[in-house]
C-alpha positions, 0 to 999 in steps of 0.5 A: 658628314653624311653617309648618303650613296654617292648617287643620291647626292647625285641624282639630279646632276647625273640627269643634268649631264646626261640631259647636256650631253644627250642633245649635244650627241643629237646635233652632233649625229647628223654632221658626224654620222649622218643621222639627222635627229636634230638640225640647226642649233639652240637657237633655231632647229628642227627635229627629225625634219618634221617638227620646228623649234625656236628660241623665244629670245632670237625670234624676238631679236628677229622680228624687232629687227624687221625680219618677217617670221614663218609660221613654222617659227612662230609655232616653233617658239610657242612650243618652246614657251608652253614647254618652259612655263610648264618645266621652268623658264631657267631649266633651260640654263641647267638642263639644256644651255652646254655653257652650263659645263663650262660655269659648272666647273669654274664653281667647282673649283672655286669651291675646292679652291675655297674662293668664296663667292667673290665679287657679285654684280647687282642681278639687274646688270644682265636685265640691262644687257637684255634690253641693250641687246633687243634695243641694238636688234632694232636699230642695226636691223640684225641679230645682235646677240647671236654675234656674241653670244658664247652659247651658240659659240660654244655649240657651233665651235663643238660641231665645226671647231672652236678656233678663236672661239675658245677666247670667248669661252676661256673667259667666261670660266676665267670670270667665273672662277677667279672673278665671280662664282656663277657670275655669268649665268648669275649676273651677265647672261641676258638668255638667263634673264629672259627664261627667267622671266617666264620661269615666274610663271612655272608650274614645276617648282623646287618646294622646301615642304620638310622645312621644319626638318631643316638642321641648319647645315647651309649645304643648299645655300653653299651649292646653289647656283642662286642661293637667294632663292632658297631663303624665303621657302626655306626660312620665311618670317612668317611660318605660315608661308608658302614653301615653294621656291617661286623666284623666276631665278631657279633653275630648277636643277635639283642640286639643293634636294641632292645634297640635302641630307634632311630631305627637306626639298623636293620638285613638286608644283606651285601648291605644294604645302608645308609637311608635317616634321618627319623623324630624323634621316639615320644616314646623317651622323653630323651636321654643322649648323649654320649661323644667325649670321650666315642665314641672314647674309643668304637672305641678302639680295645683291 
């Protein structure tokens, strides 16, 4: 119902893709081209052979396994630490993770399709899985989840081929869109729950300041990712509460300001403060308002 330019409903997934897509050119230019912007993978890698980087996760699995850690590696995840607790720890999920494509589609289509959200595992079904997998690194003595791990299968199957592969990764869209919207980022992936345990601490947050604009149209809670996040910035009990979206669970994607035709959400930091209302958008000539029902379903925690 609104008449926004297609751009600006856009904007943040166009840099999202462009974000995806630029680092995957980065690690594919040396293979392909011989031109060495980045080496390794997500995991582990290093840019423009002078600067080490390392994925928090698979330093921990590394040294709970017994293996010894060079300072390059530790330095390396230090880095990648500061970086997320300053961007948001599950911006790693929507700005980097190239799995995002693949659970990103399975969404849209199960929104086309008109599938609902289906089926939803309780959330601390992948805090379980992390601790099995830093558990299982201790006792075999390896890295456990980079065995399975679809991400790295995902990366690796794009530089030197899927072959089976492509089984992991076929199942994963087909959980997501038959089974479960979002179900794996949302409910299974223990690389999400880790990041979204530094994504507690952020300073970068998605706020909701023009909340007193908010006409009830529902398309935030509709496109988000995890749309439980939203409720208590957007529509708190207390109407003196903060308006900033502090859930470690946000990827801080930027969907909910795209399609927000009230513009009521924004990126800003962890103070960021209610505004004052501002005068209704001329680019809105309708609105379909979301019920008492509805709201209190999105408010809901699995």
């Amino acid at each position: 119902m609104a008449r926004r330019h297609w751009l600006l409903r856009h904007r943040w997934l166009l840099l999202r893709r462009l974000s995806q897509f630029g680092l995957l050119a980065a690690f594919l230019a040396g293979p392909w081209f011989g031109v060495w912007m980045l080496r390794g993978n997500l995991a582990s890698s290093v840019v423009l052979d002078t600067m080490a980087l390392t994925d928090p996760l698979v330093l921990l699995q590394a040294l709970l396994a017994g293996h010894g850690a060079q300072i390059a590696a530790l330095s390396g995840a230090a880095l990648m630490l500061l970086a997320y607790a300053l961007l948001g720890g599950r911006s790693y999920c929507a700005w980097v993770c190239p799995l995002n494509l693949v659970t990103d589609l399975a969404a849209g289509l199960r929104r086309a399709m008109g599938l609902g959200r289906g089926w939803q595992m309780r959330r601390r079904t992948r805090w379980v899985l992390l601790g099995a997998i830093l558990v299982a690194s201790w006792v075999s003595g390896s890295i456990v989840w980079e065995l399975l791990n679809p991400i790295t299968v995902l990366q690796r199957g794009i530089v030197f081929g899927m072959g089976a592969g492509w089984v992991l990764i076929v199942a994963v869209f087909a959980f997501d869109l038959l089974v479960s919207a979002h179900g794996w980022c949302g409910h299974v992936c223990p690389v999400g729950a880790f990041y979204g345990l530094i994504g507690k601490l952020s300073v970068l947050r998605v706020n909701a300041a023009r909340r007193t604009q908010c006409s009830d149209c529902g398309d935030c809670f509709r496109i988000c990712p995890e749309p439980q996040v939203i409720a208590p910035a957007l529509k708190p009990a207390d109407p003196n509460a903060s308006p900033v979206i502090l859930s470690g669970d946000c990827l801080n994607c930027g969907r909910c300001i795209d399609v927000c035709d009230d513009e009521v959400f924004a990126f800003g930091s962890r103070g960021a403060r209610r505004m004052p209302p501002q005068p209704a958008s001329r680019h809105v000539v309708g609105v379909h308002r979301l019920s008492a029902t509805e709201r209190t379903g999105f408010r809901q925690k699995n």
